[in-house]
C-alpha positions in Angstrom: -2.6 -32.3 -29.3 -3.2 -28.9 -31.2 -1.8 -26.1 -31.3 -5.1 -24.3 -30.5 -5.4 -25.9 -26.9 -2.1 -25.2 -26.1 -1.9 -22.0 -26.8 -5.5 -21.3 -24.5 -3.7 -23.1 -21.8 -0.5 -21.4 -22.1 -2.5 -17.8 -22.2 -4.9 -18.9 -19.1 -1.9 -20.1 -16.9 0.3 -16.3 -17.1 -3.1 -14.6 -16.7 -3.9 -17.0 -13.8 -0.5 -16.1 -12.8 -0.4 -12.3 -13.3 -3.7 -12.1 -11.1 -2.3 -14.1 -8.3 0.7 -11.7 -8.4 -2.0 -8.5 -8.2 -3.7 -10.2 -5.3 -0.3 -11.2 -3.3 0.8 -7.1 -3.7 -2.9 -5.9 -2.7 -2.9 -7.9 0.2 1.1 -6.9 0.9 0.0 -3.0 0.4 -3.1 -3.1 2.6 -1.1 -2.6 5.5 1.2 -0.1 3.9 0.4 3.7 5.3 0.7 6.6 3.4 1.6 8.9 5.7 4.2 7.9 8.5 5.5 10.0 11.2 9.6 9.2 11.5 10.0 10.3 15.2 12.0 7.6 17.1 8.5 6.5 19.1 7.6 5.3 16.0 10.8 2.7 15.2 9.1 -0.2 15.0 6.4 1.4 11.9 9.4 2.5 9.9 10.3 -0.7 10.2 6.8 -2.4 9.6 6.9 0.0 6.3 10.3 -0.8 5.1 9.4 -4.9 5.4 6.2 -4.0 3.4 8.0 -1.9 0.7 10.6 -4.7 0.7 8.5 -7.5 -0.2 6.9 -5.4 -3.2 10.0 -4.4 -4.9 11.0 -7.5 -4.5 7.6 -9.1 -6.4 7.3 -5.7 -9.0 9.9 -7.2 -11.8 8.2 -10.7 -11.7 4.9 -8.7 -12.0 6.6 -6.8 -14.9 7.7 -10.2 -16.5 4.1 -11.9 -16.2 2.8 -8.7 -17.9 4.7 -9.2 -20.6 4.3 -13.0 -21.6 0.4 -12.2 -21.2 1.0 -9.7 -23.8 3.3 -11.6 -25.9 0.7 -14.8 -25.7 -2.4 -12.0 -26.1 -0.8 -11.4 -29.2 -0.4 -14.6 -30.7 -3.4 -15.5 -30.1 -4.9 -12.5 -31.7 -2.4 -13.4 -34.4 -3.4 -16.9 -35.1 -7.2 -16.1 -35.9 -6.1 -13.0 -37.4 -4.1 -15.6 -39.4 -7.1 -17.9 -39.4 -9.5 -15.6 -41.0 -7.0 -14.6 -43.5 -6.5 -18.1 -44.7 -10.3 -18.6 -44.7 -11.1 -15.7 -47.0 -8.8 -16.9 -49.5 
């Protein structure tokens, strides 16, 4: 196998990835309120809140992570037809 369709595959699956990530926090935040009132009638939404903010600080360095390998593989590919070109021309 080449490198060429490796290195597509390898790019589509972290971008594939990263998205799914960006969809799984979306769907966490949706529920998240900007505003909450901390009176003790309202326990049990402090407590909704904390569970949400929880679970997305507990996905945000992953999120960071994927971000970077799509970057990193962004620019090798970049890289290798930059490369490409360059060897062409010569």
């Amino acid at each position: 196998m080449t490198f060429v369709p490796v290195m597509w595959a390898v790019w589509g699956v972290l971008v594939l990835i990263t998205a799914a990530l960006y969809v799984y926090r979306s769907s966490l935040t949706k529920d998240e309120e900007d505003q909450i009132f901390l009176d003790d009638s309202f326990d049990h939404e402090r407590v909704a809140q904390a569970a949400i903010v929880a679970k997305v600080n507990k996905i945000q360095p992953i999120m960071r992570l994927f971000l970077v390998l799509v970057a990193v593989a962004s620019v090798v590919v970049v890289g290798y037809y930059v490369m490409d070109i360059i060897n062409r021309l010569r």
